[in-house]
N, C-alpha and C positions, 0 to 999 in steps of 0.2 A: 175216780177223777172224772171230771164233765169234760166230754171230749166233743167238739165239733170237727164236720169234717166238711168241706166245700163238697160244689158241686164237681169237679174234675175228679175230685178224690172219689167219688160215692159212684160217678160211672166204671172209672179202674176199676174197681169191688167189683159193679152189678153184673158188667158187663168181658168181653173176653178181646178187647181191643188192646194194643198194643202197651203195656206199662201197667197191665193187669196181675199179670204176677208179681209183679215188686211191693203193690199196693195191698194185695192180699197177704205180701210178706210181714211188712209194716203193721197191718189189721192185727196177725194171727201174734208177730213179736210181743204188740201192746194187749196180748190177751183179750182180741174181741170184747172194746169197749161196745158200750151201748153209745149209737151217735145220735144225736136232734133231728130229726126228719119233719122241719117244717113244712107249713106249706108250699114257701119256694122252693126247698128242696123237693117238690113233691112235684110241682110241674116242672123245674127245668130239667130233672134228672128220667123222667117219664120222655120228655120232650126228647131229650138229646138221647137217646136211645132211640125214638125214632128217628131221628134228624139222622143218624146214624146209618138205621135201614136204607134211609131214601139215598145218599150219598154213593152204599157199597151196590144197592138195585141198579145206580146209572153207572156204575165201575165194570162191576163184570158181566162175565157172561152172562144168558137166560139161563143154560142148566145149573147154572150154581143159588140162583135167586130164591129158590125154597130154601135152602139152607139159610137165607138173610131172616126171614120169616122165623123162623124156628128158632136161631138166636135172639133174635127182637122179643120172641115171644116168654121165652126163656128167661133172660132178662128181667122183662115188666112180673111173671111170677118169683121170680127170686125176690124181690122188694116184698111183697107181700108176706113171702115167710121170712125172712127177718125182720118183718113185723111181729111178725106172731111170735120168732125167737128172743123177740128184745134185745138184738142187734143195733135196727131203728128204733127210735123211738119219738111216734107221733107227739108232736108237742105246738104248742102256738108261743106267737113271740109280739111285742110291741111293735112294727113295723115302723111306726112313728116317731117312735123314742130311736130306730134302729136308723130312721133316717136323718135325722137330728144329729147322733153321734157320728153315722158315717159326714156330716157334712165338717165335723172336728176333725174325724182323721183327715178330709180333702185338705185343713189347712196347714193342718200338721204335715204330712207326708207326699202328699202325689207329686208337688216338684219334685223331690228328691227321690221318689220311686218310682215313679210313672205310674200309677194306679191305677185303675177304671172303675168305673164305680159301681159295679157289684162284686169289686175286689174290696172296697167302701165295707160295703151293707154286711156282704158275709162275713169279715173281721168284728162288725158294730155287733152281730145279732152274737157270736160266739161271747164278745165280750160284756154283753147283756144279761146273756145268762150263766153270765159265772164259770164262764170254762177255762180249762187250764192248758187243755190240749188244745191242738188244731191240725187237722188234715188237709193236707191239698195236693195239687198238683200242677199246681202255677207257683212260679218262679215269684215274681213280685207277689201276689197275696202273701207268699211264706214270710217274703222280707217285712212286710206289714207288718202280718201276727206278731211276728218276732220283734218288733221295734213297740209292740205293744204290749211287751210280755208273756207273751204266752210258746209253751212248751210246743215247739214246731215241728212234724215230720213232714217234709215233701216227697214226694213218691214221680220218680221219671218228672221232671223240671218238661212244661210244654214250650 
C-alpha cells in the first residue's frame, strides 16, 4: 500500500524527541512501509532536526551540548540508511499540480478545519501519488487526509 507520511511524522521516526516512540510503534504495527521521501520532505525534515539542535543548544546546559551534536548527527545518518533500506523512498512529485490541488482542498476544507497550508500540499502530493495511507502527527492534517479518504494514523496529536 502507498503510504505517505508528513513531515512531523518522519522526524518522530528519525529522531528521539518526545512522541518518538509511539511513532515508531505505528511504523513497526504497519510493517515498515516504504514512505515518499520528496524533496520537501528532504529539506524540512533535514531542517527541523537542526532547528532542533539549535533550540535544545540554547535550553541547556554547555556540558550537555555535545550530546545535542551527536543526536543531530545521528539523526541526519539514519535518513540515509533508510534510504539504502527502502524504508524512504526517494522520489519526485508535481509540485504544480500539488499546488493547484492543495488550492481545492483550501476551498473545500480550511474553514472547517483550520488548515495551513503545507497541511494543503502534503495531503495534495499524498493524494497525487496514489496513496492510501497517511502519516502524521498534526491533529488537523489527519482530519484533512481523513475527509479526503485516505487511511489515517496520527501518532502524539501536536
Amino acid at each position: 500500500m502507498k503510504t505517505y507520511a508528513d513531515t512531523s511524522f518522519l522526524v518522530k521516526l528519525l529522531t528521539t524527541e518526545p512522541g518518538s516512540e509511539e511513532a515508531m510503534a505505528e511504523f513497526r504495527r504497519l510493517n515498515f512501509p516504504s514512505l515518499f521521501f520528496l524533496p520537501i520532505h528532504a529539506l524540512e525534515v533535514r531542517n527541523a532536526i537542526r532547528h532542533r539542535a539549535f533550540h535544545l543548544r540554547n535550553s541547556i546546559p554547555a556540558k550537555h551540548r555535545s550530546d545535542i551534536s551527536r543526536e543531530r548527527d545521528a539523526s541526519l545518518a539514519r535518513i540515509e540508511r533508510w534510504i539504502k533500506r527502502g524504508w524512504l523512498n526517494e522520489a519526485e512529485a508535481s509540485f504544480e499540480k500539488a499546488f493547484q490541488h492543495a488550492q481545492t482542498l483550501s476551498e473545500r476544507h480550511t474553514e472547517r478545519l483550520g488548515c495551513r497550508g503545507f497541511d494543503l500540499v502534503h495531503v495534495a502530493l499524498a493524494l497525487d501519488l496514489d496513496c492510501k495511507a497517511f502519516l502524521t502527527s498534526d491533529g488537523i492534517q489527519g482530519d484533512l487526509a481523513h475527509a479526503e479518504g485516505l487511511d489515517v494514523t496520527i501518532s502524539s496529536k501536536v
